[in-house]
C-alpha positions as CSV (number, residue, x, y, z in Angstrom):
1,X,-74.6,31.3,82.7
2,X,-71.7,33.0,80.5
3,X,-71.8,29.7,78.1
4,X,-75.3,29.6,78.1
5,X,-74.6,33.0,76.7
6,X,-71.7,32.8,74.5
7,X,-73.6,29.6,72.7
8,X,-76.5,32.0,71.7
9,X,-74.5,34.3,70.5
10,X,-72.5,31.7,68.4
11,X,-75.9,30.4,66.6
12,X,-76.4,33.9,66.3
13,X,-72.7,34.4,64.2
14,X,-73.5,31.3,62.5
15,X,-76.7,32.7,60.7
16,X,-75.0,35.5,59.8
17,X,-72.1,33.3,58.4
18,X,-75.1,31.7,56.6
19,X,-76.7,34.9,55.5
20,X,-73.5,35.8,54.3
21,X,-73.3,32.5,51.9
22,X,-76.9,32.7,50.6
23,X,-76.7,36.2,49.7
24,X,-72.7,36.2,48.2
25,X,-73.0,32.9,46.7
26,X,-76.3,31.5,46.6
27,X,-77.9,34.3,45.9
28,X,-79.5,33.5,41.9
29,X,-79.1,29.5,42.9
30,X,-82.0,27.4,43.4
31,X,-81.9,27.2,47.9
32,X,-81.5,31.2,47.1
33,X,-84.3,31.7,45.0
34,X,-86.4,29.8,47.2
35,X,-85.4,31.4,50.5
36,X,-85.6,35.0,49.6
37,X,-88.7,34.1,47.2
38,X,-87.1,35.5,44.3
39,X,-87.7,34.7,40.6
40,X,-84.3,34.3,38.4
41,X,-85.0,37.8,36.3
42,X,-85.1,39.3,39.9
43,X,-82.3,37.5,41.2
44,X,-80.0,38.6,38.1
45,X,-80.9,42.1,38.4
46,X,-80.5,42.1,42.4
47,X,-77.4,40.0,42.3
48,X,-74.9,42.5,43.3
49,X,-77.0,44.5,45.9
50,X,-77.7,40.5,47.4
51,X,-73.7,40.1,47.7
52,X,-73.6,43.7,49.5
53,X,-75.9,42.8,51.8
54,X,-73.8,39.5,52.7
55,X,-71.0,41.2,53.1
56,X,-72.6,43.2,55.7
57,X,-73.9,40.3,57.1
58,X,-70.1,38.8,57.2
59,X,-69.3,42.1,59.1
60,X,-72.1,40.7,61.8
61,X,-70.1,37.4,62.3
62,X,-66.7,38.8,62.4
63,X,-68.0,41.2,65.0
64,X,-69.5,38.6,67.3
65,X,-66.3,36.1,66.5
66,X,-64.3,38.7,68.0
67,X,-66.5,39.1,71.3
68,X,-66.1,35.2,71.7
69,X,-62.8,35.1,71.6
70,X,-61.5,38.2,73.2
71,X,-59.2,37.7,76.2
72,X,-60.4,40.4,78.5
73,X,-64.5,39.3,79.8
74,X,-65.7,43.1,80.3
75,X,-64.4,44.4,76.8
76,X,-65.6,41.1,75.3
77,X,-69.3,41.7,76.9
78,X,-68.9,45.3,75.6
79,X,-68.1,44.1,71.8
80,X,-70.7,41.1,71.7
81,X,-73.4,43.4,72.9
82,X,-72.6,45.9,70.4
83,X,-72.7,43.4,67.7
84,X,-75.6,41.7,69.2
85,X,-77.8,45.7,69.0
86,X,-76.2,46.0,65.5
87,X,-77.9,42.8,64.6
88,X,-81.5,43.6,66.2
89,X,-81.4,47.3,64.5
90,X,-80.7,45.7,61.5
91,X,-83.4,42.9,61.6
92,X,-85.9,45.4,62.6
93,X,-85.1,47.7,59.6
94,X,-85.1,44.5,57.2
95,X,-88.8,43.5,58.7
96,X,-90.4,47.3,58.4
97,X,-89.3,47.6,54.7
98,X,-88.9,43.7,53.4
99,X,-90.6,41.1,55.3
100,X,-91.8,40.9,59.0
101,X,-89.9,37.0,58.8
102,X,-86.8,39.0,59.1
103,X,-87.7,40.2,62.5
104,X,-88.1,35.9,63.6
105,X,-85.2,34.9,62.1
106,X,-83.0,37.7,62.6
107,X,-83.7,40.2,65.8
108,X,-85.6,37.7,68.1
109,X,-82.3,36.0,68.1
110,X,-80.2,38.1,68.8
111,X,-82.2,39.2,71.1
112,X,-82.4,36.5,73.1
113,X,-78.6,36.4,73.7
114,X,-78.7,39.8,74.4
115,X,-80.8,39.0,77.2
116,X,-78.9,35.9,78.2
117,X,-75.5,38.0,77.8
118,X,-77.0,40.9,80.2
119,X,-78.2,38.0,83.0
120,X,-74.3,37.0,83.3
């Protein structure tokens, strides 16, 4: 069950690894304006907040990276479900004052390897 586990919370590093790109780099490009339904005048004027944000967001992976590869299993459980709460807070907070999409794409997630992390 721990791979089952591990794999979720992978996907769950890897959309933050794409979050980061989007909002760092692709931010005022056309897949960015798209995905965060953003005009260009709004993108230009948001541009450095957006690359804030996915730094954060690069924070999240690195976080959840760490859990998968730490040596020791209980302080690797510890540090993934850390990460993993850091991520649903977050998602929650971005869908009460963005877009309740955040809280699909984001929490639900995570918090379904949380879930599969707590059943190992």
């Amino acid at each position: 069950m721990i791979w089952i586990a591990n794999i979720l919370v992978a996907l769950v590093a890897a959309l933050h690894a794409y979050f980061l790109v989007l909002e760092m780099f692709l931010w005022d490009k056309p897949l960015g304006l798209k995905t965060f339904r953003n005009t260009p005048d709004k993108a230009e004027i948001t541009k450095v907040l957006a690359a804030n944000q996915g730094l954060y967001n690069g924070f999240l992976t690195a976080g959840l990276v760490w859990g998968l590869l730490h040596g020791n299993p209980a302080f690797a459980f510890q540090i993934k479900a850390f990460f993993l709460l850091c991520v649903i807070v977050a998602g929650a907070y971005g869908a009460m004052t963005v877009s309740t999409r955040i809280l699909m794409v984001q929490a639900l997630p995570a918090a379904i390897a949380l879930v599969a992390l707590f059943l190992t």
